[in-house]
N, C-alpha and C positions, 0 to 999 in steps of 0.2 A: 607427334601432332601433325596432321593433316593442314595443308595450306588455308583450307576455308576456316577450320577452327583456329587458326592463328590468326584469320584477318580479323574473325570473330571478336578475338579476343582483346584486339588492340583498340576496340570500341567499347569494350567495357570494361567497369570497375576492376583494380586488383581485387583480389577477395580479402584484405587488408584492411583495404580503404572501404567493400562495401560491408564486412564484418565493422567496421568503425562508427560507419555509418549509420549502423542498423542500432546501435549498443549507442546510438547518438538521438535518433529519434522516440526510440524504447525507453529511455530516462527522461526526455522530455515529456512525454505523453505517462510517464508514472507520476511526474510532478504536479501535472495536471489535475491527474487523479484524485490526488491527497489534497488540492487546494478548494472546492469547495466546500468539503462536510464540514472541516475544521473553521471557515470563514461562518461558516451558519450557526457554528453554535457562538459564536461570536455576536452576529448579526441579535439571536436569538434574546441577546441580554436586552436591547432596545425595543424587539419588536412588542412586548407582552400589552404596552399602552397604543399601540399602535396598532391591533388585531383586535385588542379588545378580549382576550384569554391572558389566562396564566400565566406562567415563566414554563411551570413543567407540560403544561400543554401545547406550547410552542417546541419544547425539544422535541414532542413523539410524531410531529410532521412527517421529518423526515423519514419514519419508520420503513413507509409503503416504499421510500427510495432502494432503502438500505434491504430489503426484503429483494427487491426486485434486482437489486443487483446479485447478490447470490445465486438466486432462482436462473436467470438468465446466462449467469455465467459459464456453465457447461454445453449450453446451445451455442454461445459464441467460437468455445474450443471446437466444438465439433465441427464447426462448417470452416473455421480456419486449418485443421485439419484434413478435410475435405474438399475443400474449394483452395482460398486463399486468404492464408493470414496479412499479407497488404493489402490486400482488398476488402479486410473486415479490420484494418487501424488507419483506412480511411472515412470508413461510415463512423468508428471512433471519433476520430478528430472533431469531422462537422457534426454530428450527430449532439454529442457531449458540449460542446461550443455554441448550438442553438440553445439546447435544454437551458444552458445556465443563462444566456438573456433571457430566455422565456420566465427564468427565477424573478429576474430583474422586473418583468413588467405585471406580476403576480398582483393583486390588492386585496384577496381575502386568504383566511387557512384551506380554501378545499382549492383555490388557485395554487396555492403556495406546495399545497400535497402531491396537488397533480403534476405543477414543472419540476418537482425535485423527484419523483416517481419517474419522469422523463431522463433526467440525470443519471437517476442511479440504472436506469433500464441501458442507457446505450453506454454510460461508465463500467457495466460492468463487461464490455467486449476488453476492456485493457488487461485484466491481471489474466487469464488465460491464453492472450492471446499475442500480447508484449511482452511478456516474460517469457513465454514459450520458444514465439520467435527469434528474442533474445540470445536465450540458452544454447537453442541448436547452431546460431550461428556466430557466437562468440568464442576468441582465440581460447580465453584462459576464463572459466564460467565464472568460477569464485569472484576473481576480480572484477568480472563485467557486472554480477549481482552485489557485489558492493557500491560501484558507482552507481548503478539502478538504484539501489536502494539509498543511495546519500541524496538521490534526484528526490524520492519520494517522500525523505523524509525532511526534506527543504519544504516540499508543497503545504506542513502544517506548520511549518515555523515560518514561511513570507506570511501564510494564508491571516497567523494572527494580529503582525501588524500592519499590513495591509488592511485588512478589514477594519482595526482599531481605528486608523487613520483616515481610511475613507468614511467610516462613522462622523466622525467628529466634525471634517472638513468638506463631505455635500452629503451624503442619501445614502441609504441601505439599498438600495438598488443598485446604486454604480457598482457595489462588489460584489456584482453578480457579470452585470450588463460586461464593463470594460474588461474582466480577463477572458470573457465567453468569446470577443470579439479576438483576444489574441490566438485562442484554443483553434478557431476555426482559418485562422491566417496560417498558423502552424501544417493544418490538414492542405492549406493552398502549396505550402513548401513543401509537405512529403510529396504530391501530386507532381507537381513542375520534378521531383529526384526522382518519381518512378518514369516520367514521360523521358525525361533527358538517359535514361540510365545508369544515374550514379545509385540506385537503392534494388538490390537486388537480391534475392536470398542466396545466399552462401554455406552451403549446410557445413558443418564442419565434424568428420570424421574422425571417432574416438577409440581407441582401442576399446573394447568392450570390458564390461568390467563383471568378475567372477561371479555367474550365477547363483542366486539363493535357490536353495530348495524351497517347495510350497510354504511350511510349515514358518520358514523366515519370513517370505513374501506377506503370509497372512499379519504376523507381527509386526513387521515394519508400517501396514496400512493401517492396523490399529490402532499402533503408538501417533503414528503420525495423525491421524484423525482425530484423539482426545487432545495432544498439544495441540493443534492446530485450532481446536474451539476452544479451548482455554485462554491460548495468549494470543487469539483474537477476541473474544469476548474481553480480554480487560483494555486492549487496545483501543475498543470501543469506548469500553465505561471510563478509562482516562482522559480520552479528546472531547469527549461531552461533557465530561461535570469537569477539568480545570480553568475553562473560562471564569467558570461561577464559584470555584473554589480561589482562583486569585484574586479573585474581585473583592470574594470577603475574608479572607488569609493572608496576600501582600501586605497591606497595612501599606501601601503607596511605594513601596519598595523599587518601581518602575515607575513612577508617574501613577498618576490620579486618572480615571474615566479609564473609556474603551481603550485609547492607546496606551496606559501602561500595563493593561491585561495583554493586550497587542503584541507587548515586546518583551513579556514574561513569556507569551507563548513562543516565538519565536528563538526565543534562547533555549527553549527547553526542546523544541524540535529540531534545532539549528544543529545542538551537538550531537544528538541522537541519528540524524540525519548523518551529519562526515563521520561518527565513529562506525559506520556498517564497511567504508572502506576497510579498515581495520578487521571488522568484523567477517568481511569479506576475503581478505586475506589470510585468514584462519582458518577458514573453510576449507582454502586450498592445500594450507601447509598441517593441517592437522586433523584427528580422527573428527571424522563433522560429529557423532555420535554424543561426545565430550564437548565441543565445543556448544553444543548445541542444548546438552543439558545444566551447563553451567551459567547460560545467559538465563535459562527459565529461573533456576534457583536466587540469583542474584534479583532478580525483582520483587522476590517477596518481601524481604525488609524493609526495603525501601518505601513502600505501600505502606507499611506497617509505620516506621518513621512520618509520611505524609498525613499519616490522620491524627488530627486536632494540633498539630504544629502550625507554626506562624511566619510571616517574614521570611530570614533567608534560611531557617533552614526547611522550611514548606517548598519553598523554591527548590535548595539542591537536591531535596528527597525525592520530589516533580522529576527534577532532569535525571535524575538517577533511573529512577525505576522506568521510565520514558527509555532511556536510554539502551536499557538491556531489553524493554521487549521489543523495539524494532533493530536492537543488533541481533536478535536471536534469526532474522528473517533470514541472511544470507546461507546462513546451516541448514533449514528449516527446505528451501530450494531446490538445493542441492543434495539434499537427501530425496525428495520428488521425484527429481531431476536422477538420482542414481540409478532410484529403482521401478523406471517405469519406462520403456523402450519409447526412442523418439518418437515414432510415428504417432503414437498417442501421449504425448507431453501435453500438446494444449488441452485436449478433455483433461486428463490429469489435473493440470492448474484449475480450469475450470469447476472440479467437483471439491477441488479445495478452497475455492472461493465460495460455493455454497456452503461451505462450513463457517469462512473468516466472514462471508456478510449477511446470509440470512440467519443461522442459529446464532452467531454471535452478536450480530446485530439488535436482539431481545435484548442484547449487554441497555443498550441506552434505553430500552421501555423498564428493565429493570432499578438502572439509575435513576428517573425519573420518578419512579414510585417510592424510591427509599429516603428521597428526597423530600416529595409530598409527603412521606407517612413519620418519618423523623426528624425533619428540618437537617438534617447531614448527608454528610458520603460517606461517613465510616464505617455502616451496614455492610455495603457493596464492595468497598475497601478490605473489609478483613475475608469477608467472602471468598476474592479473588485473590488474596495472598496466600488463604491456607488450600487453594486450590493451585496454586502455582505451585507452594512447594514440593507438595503430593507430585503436584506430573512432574516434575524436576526426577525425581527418583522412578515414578515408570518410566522417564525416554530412558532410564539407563537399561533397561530390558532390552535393546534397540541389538543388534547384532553385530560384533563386536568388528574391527575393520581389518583384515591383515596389510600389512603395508606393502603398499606394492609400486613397481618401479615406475619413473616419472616420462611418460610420453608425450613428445613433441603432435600435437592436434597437428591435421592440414586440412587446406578447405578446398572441399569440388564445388561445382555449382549442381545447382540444389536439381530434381532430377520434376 
Protein backbone atom coordinates (compact mmCIF):
# COMPACT_ATOMS: atom_id res chain seq x y z
CA UNK A 1 0.00 0.00 0.00
CA UNK A 2 1.47 3.29 -1.04
CA UNK A 3 1.34 6.07 1.42
CA UNK A 4 -1.33 8.32 -0.47
CA UNK A 5 -3.65 5.11 -0.66
CA UNK A 6 -3.27 4.64 3.15
CA UNK A 7 -4.01 8.22 3.94
CA UNK A 8 -6.86 7.67 1.50
CA UNK A 9 -8.00 5.06 3.25
CA UNK A 10 -8.11 6.36 6.74
CA UNK A 11 -10.90 8.76 5.45
CA UNK A 12 -13.11 6.32 4.32
CA UNK A 13 -15.51 3.65 5.21
CA UNK A 14 -14.12 -0.01 5.99
CA UNK A 15 -15.63 -1.90 3.26
CA UNK A 16 -17.49 -3.61 6.37
CA UNK A 17 -19.07 -0.82 7.52
CA UNK A 18 -19.75 0.68 3.89
CA UNK A 19 -20.92 -3.04 2.70
CA UNK A 20 -23.32 -2.63 5.98
CA UNK A 21 -24.34 0.41 4.99
CA UNK A 22 -25.36 -0.22 1.54
CA UNK A 23 -27.36 -3.63 2.76
CA UNK A 24 -28.87 -0.78 5.26
CA UNK A 25 -30.22 1.69 3.02
CA UNK A 26 -31.09 -1.14 0.18
CA UNK A 27 -33.75 -2.58 2.72
CA UNK A 28 -34.88 0.57 3.68
CA UNK A 29 -35.84 1.83 0.31
CA UNK A 30 -37.37 -2.07 -0.57
CA UNK A 31 -39.68 -1.30 2.41
CA UNK A 32 -40.62 1.52 0.84
CA UNK A 33 -41.35 0.09 -2.12
CA UNK A 34 -43.82 -2.52 -0.93
CA UNK A 35 -45.71 0.10 1.14
CA UNK A 36 -47.79 1.91 -1.19
CA UNK A 37 -49.49 -0.63 -3.57
CA UNK A 38 -50.55 -2.76 -0.55
CA UNK A 39 -51.80 0.66 1.44
CA UNK A 40 -53.95 1.44 -1.86
CA UNK A 41 -55.78 -1.30 -2.07
CA UNK A 42 -56.59 -0.65 1.36
CA UNK A 43 -57.39 2.89 0.78
CA UNK A 44 -59.46 1.37 -2.34
CA UNK A 45 -62.22 -0.14 0.06
CA UNK A 46 -63.38 3.53 1.12
CA UNK A 47 -62.75 5.26 -1.95
CA UNK A 48 -65.59 3.72 -4.43
CA UNK A 49 -68.29 6.48 -2.65
CA UNK A 50 -65.92 8.82 -2.58
CA UNK A 51 -64.85 8.84 -6.71
CA UNK A 52 -68.08 8.06 -7.35
CA UNK A 53 -67.06 4.31 -9.29
CA UNK A 54 -67.06 1.05 -8.40
CA UNK A 55 -64.92 -1.13 -5.90
CA UNK A 56 -63.49 -3.00 -9.09
CA UNK A 57 -62.88 0.21 -11.02
CA UNK A 58 -60.99 1.80 -8.37
CA UNK A 59 -58.59 -1.38 -8.07
CA UNK A 60 -57.65 -1.07 -12.12
CA UNK A 61 -56.11 2.59 -11.27
CA UNK A 62 -53.40 1.53 -10.28
CA UNK A 63 -52.68 -0.59 -13.54
CA UNK A 64 -50.80 2.34 -15.72
CA UNK A 65 -48.63 2.38 -12.16
CA UNK A 66 -47.94 -1.13 -12.06
CA UNK A 67 -47.39 -1.14 -16.09
CA UNK A 68 -44.99 1.49 -15.88
CA UNK A 69 -43.08 0.31 -13.38
CA UNK A 70 -42.03 -2.98 -15.13
CA UNK A 71 -41.57 -1.17 -18.52
CA UNK A 72 -39.19 1.25 -16.90
CA UNK A 73 -37.32 -1.04 -14.96
CA UNK A 74 -34.73 -2.18 -17.24
CA UNK A 75 -33.87 1.62 -18.21
CA UNK A 76 -33.17 2.18 -14.67
CA UNK A 77 -30.57 -1.00 -14.49
CA UNK A 78 -29.14 0.11 -17.52
CA UNK A 79 -28.02 3.59 -16.63
CA UNK A 80 -27.14 2.28 -13.00
CA UNK A 81 -24.88 0.16 -14.83
CA UNK A 82 -23.60 2.69 -16.86
CA UNK A 83 -23.57 5.67 -15.03
CA UNK A 84 -24.34 5.39 -11.32
CA UNK A 85 -26.38 3.19 -9.13
CA UNK A 86 -26.36 5.93 -6.00
CA UNK A 87 -27.12 8.34 -8.20
CA UNK A 88 -30.29 6.69 -9.68
CA UNK A 89 -31.37 5.48 -5.64
CA UNK A 90 -31.31 9.10 -5.09
CA UNK A 91 -33.72 10.19 -7.86
CA UNK A 92 -35.51 6.94 -6.11
CA UNK A 93 -35.75 8.19 -2.87
CA UNK A 94 -37.20 11.84 -3.78
CA UNK A 95 -38.64 10.94 -6.88
CA UNK A 96 -40.97 7.96 -5.29
CA UNK A 97 -41.55 10.32 -2.06
CA UNK A 98 -43.02 13.25 -4.11
CA UNK A 99 -45.31 10.80 -6.36
CA UNK A 100 -46.83 9.37 -3.27
CA UNK A 101 -47.86 13.17 -1.74
CA UNK A 102 -48.83 13.86 -5.08
CA UNK A 103 -51.30 10.48 -4.41
CA UNK A 104 -52.31 12.33 -1.34
CA UNK A 105 -53.44 15.64 -3.04
CA UNK A 106 -55.22 13.51 -6.05
CA UNK A 107 -59.31 14.35 -6.12
CA UNK A 108 -60.50 12.51 -9.24
CA UNK A 109 -59.71 8.70 -10.98
CA UNK A 110 -57.58 10.22 -13.86
CA UNK A 111 -55.69 12.55 -10.91
CA UNK A 112 -55.42 9.44 -8.80
CA UNK A 113 -54.00 7.32 -12.38
CA UNK A 114 -51.62 9.81 -13.12
CA UNK A 115 -49.84 10.28 -9.46
CA UNK A 116 -49.73 6.52 -8.95
CA UNK A 117 -48.44 6.14 -12.91
CA UNK A 118 -45.83 8.69 -11.20
CA UNK A 119 -45.23 6.11 -8.36
CA UNK A 120 -44.74 3.27 -10.11
CA UNK A 121 -42.56 5.14 -13.04
CA UNK A 122 -39.81 6.42 -10.49
CA UNK A 123 -40.64 3.07 -7.97
CA UNK A 124 -39.52 1.13 -10.43
CA UNK A 125 -35.67 2.37 -10.32
CA UNK A 126 -35.68 0.25 -6.85
CA UNK A 127 -35.79 -3.67 -7.72
CA UNK A 128 -32.94 -3.22 -10.49
CA UNK A 129 -31.13 -1.04 -9.09
CA UNK A 130 -31.20 -1.90 -4.91
CA UNK A 131 -31.09 -5.19 -5.26
CA UNK A 132 -28.34 -5.13 -7.74
CA UNK A 133 -26.37 -2.75 -5.81
CA UNK A 134 -26.97 -4.91 -2.98
CA UNK A 135 -25.87 -8.13 -4.38
CA UNK A 136 -22.53 -7.02 -5.54
CA UNK A 137 -21.60 -5.37 -2.54
CA UNK A 138 -22.82 -7.66 0.08
CA UNK A 139 -20.45 -9.95 2.53
CA UNK A 140 -22.73 -13.09 2.46
CA UNK A 141 -25.59 -12.44 -0.68
CA UNK A 142 -27.98 -14.99 0.86
CA UNK A 143 -28.15 -13.41 3.99
CA UNK A 144 -28.04 -9.84 2.88
CA UNK A 145 -31.31 -11.00 0.47
CA UNK A 146 -32.97 -12.15 3.31
CA UNK A 147 -32.80 -9.20 5.49
CA UNK A 148 -33.88 -7.25 2.08
CA UNK A 149 -36.33 -9.18 1.69
CA UNK A 150 -37.81 -9.38 5.46
CA UNK A 151 -37.37 -5.27 4.84
CA UNK A 152 -39.89 -5.74 1.85
CA UNK A 153 -41.98 -7.84 3.15
CA UNK A 154 -42.72 -5.53 6.42
CA UNK A 155 -43.59 -2.80 3.77
CA UNK A 156 -47.05 -4.76 3.09
CA UNK A 157 -47.71 -5.89 6.50
CA UNK A 158 -47.04 -2.01 8.39
CA UNK A 159 -48.64 -0.81 4.96
CA UNK A 160 -52.08 -2.68 6.20
CA UNK A 161 -52.47 -1.24 9.46
CA UNK A 162 -51.17 1.80 8.96
CA UNK A 163 -53.49 2.59 6.42
CA UNK A 164 -56.39 0.77 8.46
CA UNK A 165 -55.64 3.27 11.09
CA UNK A 166 -55.13 6.35 9.29
CA UNK A 167 -58.54 5.46 7.50
CA UNK A 168 -60.53 5.53 10.42
CA UNK A 169 -58.66 8.23 12.42
CA UNK A 170 -58.31 11.43 9.66
CA UNK A 171 -58.29 10.97 5.63
CA UNK A 172 -57.25 8.68 2.86
CA UNK A 173 -54.79 11.20 1.98
CA UNK A 174 -52.69 11.21 4.91
CA UNK A 175 -51.61 7.54 3.73
CA UNK A 176 -50.20 8.79 1.21
CA UNK A 177 -49.09 12.39 2.14
CA UNK A 178 -47.14 11.36 5.73
CA UNK A 179 -44.98 8.30 4.50
CA UNK A 180 -44.11 10.28 1.14
CA UNK A 181 -42.70 12.98 3.39
CA UNK A 182 -40.45 10.24 5.32
CA UNK A 183 -39.49 8.53 1.71
CA UNK A 184 -37.95 11.78 0.76
CA UNK A 185 -36.20 12.67 4.34
CA UNK A 186 -34.69 9.09 3.95
CA UNK A 187 -33.27 10.24 0.08
CA UNK A 188 -32.06 13.75 2.55
CA UNK A 189 -29.93 10.78 4.76
CA UNK A 190 -28.45 8.75 1.86
CA UNK A 191 -27.28 12.42 0.53
CA UNK A 192 -25.60 13.89 3.76
CA UNK A 193 -23.81 9.43 3.69
CA UNK A 194 -22.65 10.01 0.11
CA UNK A 195 -21.42 13.68 0.79
CA UNK A 196 -19.75 12.78 4.19
CA UNK A 197 -18.45 9.35 2.71
CA UNK A 198 -19.71 6.94 4.90
CA UNK A 199 -21.88 5.27 1.47
CA UNK A 200 -19.66 3.99 -1.01
CA UNK A 201 -19.78 1.17 -3.34
CA UNK A 202 -17.77 -1.66 -2.24
CA UNK A 203 -17.76 -4.27 -5.00
CA UNK A 204 -17.07 -7.48 -3.31
CA UNK A 205 -14.99 -10.16 -5.23
CA UNK A 206 -16.23 -13.79 -5.60
CA UNK A 207 -14.55 -16.52 -6.75
CA UNK A 208 -16.25 -17.28 -9.90
CA UNK A 209 -18.57 -19.92 -10.25
CA UNK A 210 -18.29 -22.93 -12.81
CA UNK A 211 -19.45 -22.02 -16.28
CA UNK A 212 -22.59 -23.28 -17.98
CA UNK A 213 -22.51 -24.23 -21.41
CA UNK A 214 -25.06 -22.22 -23.76
CA UNK A 215 -27.42 -24.90 -23.87
CA UNK A 216 -27.73 -24.60 -19.66
CA UNK A 217 -27.51 -20.88 -19.90
CA UNK A 218 -30.55 -20.83 -22.36
CA UNK A 219 -32.46 -23.15 -19.57
CA UNK A 220 -31.82 -21.40 -16.70
CA UNK A 221 -33.42 -18.04 -18.42
CA UNK A 222 -36.18 -19.91 -19.39
CA UNK A 223 -37.06 -21.53 -16.33
CA UNK A 224 -36.35 -18.47 -14.51
CA UNK A 225 -38.56 -16.33 -16.78
CA UNK A 226 -41.92 -18.59 -16.43
CA UNK A 227 -41.30 -18.75 -12.44
CA UNK A 228 -40.71 -15.51 -12.23
CA UNK A 229 -44.32 -14.34 -13.99
CA UNK A 230 -45.90 -16.96 -12.24
CA UNK A 231 -45.18 -16.20 -8.73
CA UNK A 232 -45.27 -12.73 -9.41
CA UNK A 233 -48.52 -12.70 -11.01
CA UNK A 234 -50.04 -14.43 -7.87
CA UNK A 235 -48.01 -12.05 -5.68
CA UNK A 236 -50.01 -9.57 -7.40
CA UNK A 237 -53.51 -11.28 -7.32
CA UNK A 238 -52.93 -12.00 -3.51
CA UNK A 239 -52.19 -8.07 -2.21
CA UNK A 240 -55.06 -6.87 -4.25
CA UNK A 241 -58.09 -9.15 -3.59
CA UNK A 242 -56.95 -10.00 0.50
CA UNK A 243 -58.07 -6.65 1.70
CA UNK A 244 -61.50 -7.34 0.29
CA UNK A 245 -61.36 -11.12 0.99
CA UNK A 246 -60.82 -10.18 4.81
CA UNK A 247 -63.36 -7.83 4.96
CA UNK A 248 -65.78 -10.30 3.86
CA UNK A 249 -64.05 -13.82 5.31
CA UNK A 250 -62.69 -12.64 8.83
CA UNK A 251 -66.08 -12.60 10.28
CA UNK A 252 -64.25 -9.69 12.73
CA UNK A 253 -61.64 -12.15 13.75
CA UNK A 254 -59.23 -8.87 14.01
CA UNK A 255 -61.59 -6.08 14.81
CA UNK A 256 -64.53 -4.63 12.71
CA UNK A 257 -63.74 -1.74 9.69
CA UNK A 258 -60.55 -0.82 7.93
CA UNK A 259 -58.35 -1.48 10.94
CA UNK A 260 -59.08 -5.09 11.48
CA UNK A 261 -58.45 -5.74 7.79
CA UNK A 262 -55.36 -3.56 8.75
CA UNK A 263 -54.03 -5.97 11.09
CA UNK A 264 -54.90 -9.15 9.39
CA UNK A 265 -52.86 -7.70 6.66
CA UNK A 266 -50.07 -7.14 8.68
CA UNK A 267 -49.84 -10.44 10.37
CA UNK A 268 -49.99 -12.02 7.21
CA UNK A 269 -47.03 -9.99 5.65
CA UNK A 270 -45.24 -9.60 9.04
CA UNK A 271 -44.39 -13.49 8.99
CA UNK A 272 -43.89 -13.75 5.59
CA UNK A 273 -41.77 -10.82 5.62
CA UNK A 274 -39.01 -12.38 8.79
CA UNK A 275 -39.36 -15.92 7.36
CA UNK A 276 -37.11 -14.75 4.11
CA UNK A 277 -34.41 -14.39 6.75
CA UNK A 278 -34.73 -18.08 7.15
CA UNK A 279 -35.42 -18.27 3.79
CA UNK A 280 -32.53 -16.54 3.11
CA UNK A 281 -30.23 -18.54 4.71
CA UNK A 282 -31.04 -21.50 2.79
CA UNK A 283 -30.18 -19.98 -0.19
CA UNK A 284 -26.71 -19.95 1.16
CA UNK A 285 -26.51 -23.34 2.93
CA UNK A 286 -28.44 -25.29 0.17
CA UNK A 287 -28.90 -26.35 -3.51
CA UNK A 288 -31.01 -22.78 -4.36
CA UNK A 289 -32.43 -25.00 -7.27
CA UNK A 290 -34.35 -27.20 -4.42
CA UNK A 291 -34.83 -24.69 -2.16
CA UNK A 292 -36.50 -22.73 -4.66
CA UNK A 293 -38.79 -25.27 -6.07
CA UNK A 294 -40.10 -26.23 -3.03
CA UNK A 295 -41.32 -22.66 -1.86
CA UNK A 296 -43.27 -22.58 -5.36
CA UNK A 297 -44.89 -26.12 -4.64
CA UNK A 298 -45.84 -25.24 -1.19
CA UNK A 299 -48.20 -22.35 -2.25
CA UNK A 300 -50.46 -24.18 -4.06
CA UNK A 301 -52.43 -25.71 -1.27
CA UNK A 302 -52.64 -23.33 0.60
CA UNK A 303 -54.46 -21.08 -2.21
CA UNK A 304 -56.45 -23.96 -2.53
CA UNK A 305 -57.27 -24.15 1.39
CA UNK A 306 -58.04 -20.08 1.19
CA UNK A 307 -60.95 -20.40 -1.26
CA UNK A 308 -64.31 -20.26 0.27
CA UNK A 309 -62.84 -20.83 3.98
CA UNK A 310 -63.66 -18.34 6.79
CA UNK A 311 -62.28 -16.94 10.09
CA UNK A 312 -58.96 -18.37 11.14
CA UNK A 313 -58.54 -20.69 9.01
CA UNK A 314 -58.88 -18.17 5.79
CA UNK A 315 -56.39 -16.27 7.81
CA UNK A 316 -53.62 -19.16 8.42
CA UNK A 317 -54.21 -20.42 4.65
CA UNK A 318 -53.59 -16.17 3.80
CA UNK A 319 -50.38 -16.33 5.84
CA UNK A 320 -49.35 -19.47 4.47
CA UNK A 321 -49.41 -19.22 0.92
CA UNK A 322 -48.27 -15.43 1.50
CA UNK A 323 -45.62 -16.71 3.15
CA UNK A 324 -43.98 -19.29 0.77
CA UNK A 325 -44.41 -16.96 -2.30
CA UNK A 326 -42.29 -14.16 -0.83
CA UNK A 327 -39.82 -16.71 0.77
CA UNK A 328 -39.35 -18.23 -2.60
CA UNK A 329 -37.69 -14.61 -3.55
CA UNK A 330 -34.24 -15.01 -1.66
CA UNK A 331 -33.53 -18.33 -4.06
CA UNK A 332 -35.26 -16.68 -6.97
CA UNK A 333 -32.05 -13.79 -6.59
CA UNK A 334 -29.69 -15.72 -6.31
CA UNK A 335 -30.02 -17.78 -8.94
CA UNK A 336 -30.17 -14.27 -11.13
CA UNK A 337 -27.61 -13.37 -9.36
CA UNK A 338 -25.55 -16.77 -10.16
CA UNK A 339 -26.02 -16.82 -13.59
CA UNK A 340 -25.59 -13.53 -15.08
CA UNK A 341 -21.95 -11.73 -14.78
CA UNK A 342 -21.79 -8.56 -12.42
CA UNK A 343 -21.37 -6.01 -14.77
CA UNK A 344 -24.76 -6.61 -16.09
CA UNK A 345 -26.81 -7.63 -12.80
CA UNK A 346 -28.76 -4.42 -12.58
CA UNK A 347 -30.19 -4.89 -16.47
CA UNK A 348 -30.60 -8.40 -15.33
CA UNK A 349 -32.98 -7.32 -12.33
CA UNK A 350 -34.31 -4.83 -14.41
CA UNK A 351 -35.75 -7.19 -17.35
CA UNK A 352 -36.99 -9.43 -14.37
CA UNK A 353 -38.98 -6.64 -13.10
CA UNK A 354 -40.68 -6.39 -16.42
CA UNK A 355 -41.87 -9.73 -16.02
CA UNK A 356 -42.79 -9.43 -11.92
CA UNK A 357 -44.62 -5.88 -12.68
CA UNK A 358 -45.79 -5.36 -16.05
CA UNK A 359 -47.11 -8.98 -17.37
CA UNK A 360 -47.64 -9.83 -13.93
CA UNK A 361 -49.17 -6.90 -12.99
CA UNK A 362 -52.52 -7.93 -15.58
CA UNK A 363 -52.55 -10.48 -12.30
CA UNK A 364 -54.88 -7.36 -10.60
CA UNK A 365 -56.91 -6.41 -14.03
CA UNK A 366 -57.44 -10.06 -14.09
CA UNK A 367 -58.62 -10.14 -10.28
CA UNK A 368 -60.73 -7.59 -10.88
CA UNK A 369 -62.58 -8.96 -13.64
CA UNK A 370 -63.26 -12.33 -11.80
CA UNK A 371 -64.48 -10.50 -9.24
CA UNK A 372 -67.02 -8.22 -11.38
CA UNK A 373 -67.94 -11.41 -13.45
CA UNK A 374 -68.33 -13.96 -10.34
CA UNK A 375 -68.80 -12.12 -7.18
CA UNK A 376 -65.44 -14.21 -5.83
CA UNK A 377 -61.73 -14.96 -5.99
CA UNK A 378 -61.81 -18.37 -6.38
CA UNK A 379 -61.67 -18.15 -10.45
CA UNK A 380 -58.29 -16.47 -10.07
CA UNK A 381 -57.39 -18.62 -7.11
CA UNK A 382 -57.52 -22.12 -8.42
CA UNK A 383 -55.96 -20.56 -11.69
CA UNK A 384 -52.90 -19.67 -9.86
CA UNK A 385 -52.49 -22.66 -7.85
CA UNK A 386 -52.68 -25.22 -10.77
CA UNK A 387 -50.25 -22.81 -12.28
CA UNK A 388 -47.91 -22.87 -9.28
CA UNK A 389 -47.80 -26.52 -9.11
CA UNK A 390 -47.02 -27.13 -12.81
CA UNK A 391 -43.88 -24.43 -12.49
CA UNK A 392 -42.95 -26.11 -9.16
CA UNK A 393 -41.84 -29.32 -11.29
CA UNK A 394 -40.35 -27.21 -14.42
CA UNK A 395 -37.90 -25.22 -11.87
CA UNK A 396 -36.87 -28.76 -11.27
CA UNK A 397 -35.38 -28.77 -15.01
CA UNK A 398 -33.06 -25.97 -13.58
CA UNK A 399 -29.24 -27.50 -13.61
CA UNK A 400 -28.41 -29.44 -11.00
CA UNK A 401 -25.60 -27.63 -8.53
CA UNK A 402 -22.36 -29.67 -7.63
CA UNK A 403 -21.16 -28.56 -4.32
CA UNK A 404 -18.61 -26.74 -4.13
CA UNK A 405 -16.05 -25.44 -1.68
CA UNK A 406 -17.06 -22.42 0.81
CA UNK A 407 -15.03 -19.10 -0.08
CA UNK A 408 -14.36 -16.37 2.19
CA UNK A 409 -15.74 -12.85 -0.34
CA UNK A 410 -13.35 -9.67 0.15
CA UNK A 411 -14.22 -6.31 -0.80
CA UNK A 412 -11.94 -3.81 -3.21
CA UNK A 413 -13.41 -0.55 -3.75
CA UNK A 414 -15.44 -0.66 -6.53
CA UNK A 415 -13.38 0.44 -9.73
Amino acid sequence: MTPDSSASSSHSPSPVASSSAIVGFSSIGHFYNHLFEPMYFVVALVLPPILGVPYEQVLTLIIAGKLLTGLFAPVAGWLADRWSALGMMVIYFFGFGLSAVAVGFASTPIEITLSLAALGAFGSIYHPVGIAWMVQNSQNRGKALGINGMFGGLGPALAGVFAGALLEWSSWRTVFIVPGIFVMATGGAFVWAMINGKLKDVKIVRHAEPKLDMNDTVRVYIVLTLAMLVGGMFYQVAQSSLPKVFEEGLGGLFGNGTSGVGLAIMAVYGVGGVMQIVTGNMADKYPLKWVYALFIFLQAPFILMAMGASGATLFIAAMMMVTFNIGALPAENSLLAKYTPGKWQATAYGMKFIISFTFSGLGIYLTAKVKETTGSFDGIYLGMAIALFVMSLVTLTLPSERAAKKHTPYPLPAE
